[in-house]
N, C-alpha and C positions, 0 to 999 in steps of 0.2 A: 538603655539610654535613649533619650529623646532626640533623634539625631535629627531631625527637621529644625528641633530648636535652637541645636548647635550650630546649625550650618548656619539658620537665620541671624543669629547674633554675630558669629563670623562676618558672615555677609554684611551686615549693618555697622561693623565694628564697632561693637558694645560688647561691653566686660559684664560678667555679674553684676559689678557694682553698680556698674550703668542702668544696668537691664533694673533691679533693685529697686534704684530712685523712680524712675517713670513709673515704675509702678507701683511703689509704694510699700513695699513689704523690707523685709529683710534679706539680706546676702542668703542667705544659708537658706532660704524657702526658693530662690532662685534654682542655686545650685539642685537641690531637690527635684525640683521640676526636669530638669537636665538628666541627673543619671537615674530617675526612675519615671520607666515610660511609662506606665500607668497611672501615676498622678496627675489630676486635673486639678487645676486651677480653679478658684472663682471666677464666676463669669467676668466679674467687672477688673480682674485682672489681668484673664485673657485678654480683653477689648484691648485692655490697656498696653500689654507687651507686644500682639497685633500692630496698632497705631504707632507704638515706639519701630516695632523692627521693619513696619513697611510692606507686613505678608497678612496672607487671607489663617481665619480662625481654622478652616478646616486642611491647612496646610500642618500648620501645629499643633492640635489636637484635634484629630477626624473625628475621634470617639464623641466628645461633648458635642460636635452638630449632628450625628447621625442620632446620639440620644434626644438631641432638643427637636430635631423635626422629625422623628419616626412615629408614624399616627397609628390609634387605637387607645382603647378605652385606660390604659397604665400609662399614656403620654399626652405632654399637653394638647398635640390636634389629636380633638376626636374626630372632626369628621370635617369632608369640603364638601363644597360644591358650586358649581363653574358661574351660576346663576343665582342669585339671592331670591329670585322668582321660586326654583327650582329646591327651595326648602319648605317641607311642610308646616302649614300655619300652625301646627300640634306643637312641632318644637317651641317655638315664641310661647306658646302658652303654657309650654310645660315649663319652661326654665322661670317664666313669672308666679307664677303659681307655686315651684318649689321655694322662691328666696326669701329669706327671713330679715336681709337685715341691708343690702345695699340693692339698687337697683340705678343702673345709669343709662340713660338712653343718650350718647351723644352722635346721633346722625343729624345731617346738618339740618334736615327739614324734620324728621322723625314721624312725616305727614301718612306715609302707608300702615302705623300701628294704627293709626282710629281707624283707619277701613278696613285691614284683613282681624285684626282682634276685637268680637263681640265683646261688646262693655269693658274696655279697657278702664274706663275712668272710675269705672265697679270696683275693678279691683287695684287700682290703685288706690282709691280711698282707703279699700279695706285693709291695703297692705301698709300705709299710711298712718292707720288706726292702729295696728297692732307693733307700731313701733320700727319699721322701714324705711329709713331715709330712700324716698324717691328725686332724683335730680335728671333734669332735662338741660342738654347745653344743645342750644340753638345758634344756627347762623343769622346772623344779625344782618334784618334784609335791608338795611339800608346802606351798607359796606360797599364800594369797590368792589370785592373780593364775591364778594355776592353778584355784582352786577355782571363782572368780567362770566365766571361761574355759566351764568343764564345763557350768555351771548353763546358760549362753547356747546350748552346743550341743545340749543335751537327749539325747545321743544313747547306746545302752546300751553301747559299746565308749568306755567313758570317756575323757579327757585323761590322767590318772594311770596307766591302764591300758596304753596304749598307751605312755607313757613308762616303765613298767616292761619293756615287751619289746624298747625299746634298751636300756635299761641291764643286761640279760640277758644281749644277744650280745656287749656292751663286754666285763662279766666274761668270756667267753667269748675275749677277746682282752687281758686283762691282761697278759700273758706276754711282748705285744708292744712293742717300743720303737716311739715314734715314733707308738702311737695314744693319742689325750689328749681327756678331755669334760670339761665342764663344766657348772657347770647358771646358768642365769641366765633373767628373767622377760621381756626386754623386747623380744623377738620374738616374745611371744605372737599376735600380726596379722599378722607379714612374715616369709618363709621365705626364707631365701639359700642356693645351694648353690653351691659355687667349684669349679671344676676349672680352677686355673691361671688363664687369661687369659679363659676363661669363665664364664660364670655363668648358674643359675635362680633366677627370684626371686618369690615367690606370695604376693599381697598377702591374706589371710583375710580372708574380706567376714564380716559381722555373720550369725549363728546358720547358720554355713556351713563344714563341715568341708575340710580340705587339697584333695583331691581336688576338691572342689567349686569350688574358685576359679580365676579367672583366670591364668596362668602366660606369663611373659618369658622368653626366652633371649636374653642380652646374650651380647657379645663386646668386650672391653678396645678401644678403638679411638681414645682422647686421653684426655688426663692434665685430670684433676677432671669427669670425663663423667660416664654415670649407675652404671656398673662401678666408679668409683673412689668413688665415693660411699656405694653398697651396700654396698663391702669394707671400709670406714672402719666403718660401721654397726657391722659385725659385727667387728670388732676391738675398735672401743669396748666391747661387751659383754663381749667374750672378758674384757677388761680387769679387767670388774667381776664375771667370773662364780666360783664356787666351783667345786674342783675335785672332781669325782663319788666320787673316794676317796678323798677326804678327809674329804668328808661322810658314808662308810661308817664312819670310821671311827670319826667320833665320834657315828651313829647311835645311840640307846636300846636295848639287849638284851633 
């Protein structure tokens, strides 16, 4: 029996039926949950029973957090590292080099690919060419959210600056189908970069530039993990983001 769950529902005074509706299944999948402690829930059901009864995930099923955050090559993190400086330029080039068919770059300036990746825009074209949606979501350096951004980093190679020398090599790649940016604000703290079924993801600590922060390498490994999650992120944005020329075009002359 799942006695964490029991007590939590106790505690919250909720019934099955209760527990049920917020989440959305049926009584008798509830129940299930309860008297067999080895079933795991959907993730987005946990979330969901979680937020209704008022307790942490790893209170009511330890097992699915130690599964989602235990790293090594069979789990979503393959690998950290304290500094995104502190990953070898091999990796980036290996993960571009293997992906066939998505490529997302959405860091907010994305400005350190042109300078530690020889001929990036080599192989973006060619990866472009072969049928690759390449997409770049950009911070839009005339935002608020950019300027505020700058102010925290203090630093002389600006925010703005550096989002100018993507949107440099992008022109430099209009020609091409199949490469597309955007600009939007709401990864100004968390960097995602997708190559297909993997992913870098760099969460920007406070008055701490890219380079400077901590750096994941996940790997897709179950459906709503911490990769499906990340990639939803960055889609939502894409969603709401403006397209880079579009807003050239209706830039002020």
């Amino acid at each position: 029996m799942n006695h964490a769950l029991r007590q939590a529902m106790a505690n919250a005074k909720m019934t099955e039926a209760h527990l049920a509706e917020a989440c959305e299944v049926d009584v008798k999948t509830v129940g299930r949950w309860i008297t067999e402690p080895n079933r795991v829930p959907h993730a987005r059901h946990r979330w969901a029973a979680c937020e209704a009864l008022g307790e942490e995930e790893a209170a009511l099923w330890p097992s699915a957090v130690r599964s989602a955050v235990t790293t090594g090559p069979d789990r979503e993190i393959v690998q950290v590292f304290p500094y995104r400086s502190a990953a070898p330029a091999s990796l980036w080039k290996s993960l571009v080099t293997k992906t066939q068919s998505e490529l997302v770059f959405a860091g907010y300036t994305n400005y350190f690919l042109w300078l530690e990746q020889a001929n990036l825009a080599s192989a973006l074209r060619r990866k472009a060419g072969g049928g690759c949606r390449v997409r770049f979501l950009i911070g839009d350096p005339d935002s608020p959210v950019t300027a505020a951004r700058e102010a925290e980093e203090g630093v002389p190679l600006t925010l703005s600056t550096r989002i100018a020398v993507t949107l440099n090599e992008l022109e430099k790649l209009r020609d091409v189908s199949g490469i597309e940016g955007r600009f939007e604000t709401g990864h100004v703290n968390l960097s995602v970069f997708r190559f297909d079924d993997e992913m870098i993801v760099t969460p920007i600590l406070a008055r701490r530039v890219g380079h400077d922060s901590p750096m994941m390498h996940l790997r897709r490994k179950q459906a709503d993990g911490m990769f499906d999650r990340f990639a939803a992120h960055v889609e939502e944005l894409w969603s709401r983001g403006r397209d880079i020329r579009e807003a050239e075009q209706h830039a002020p002359t």
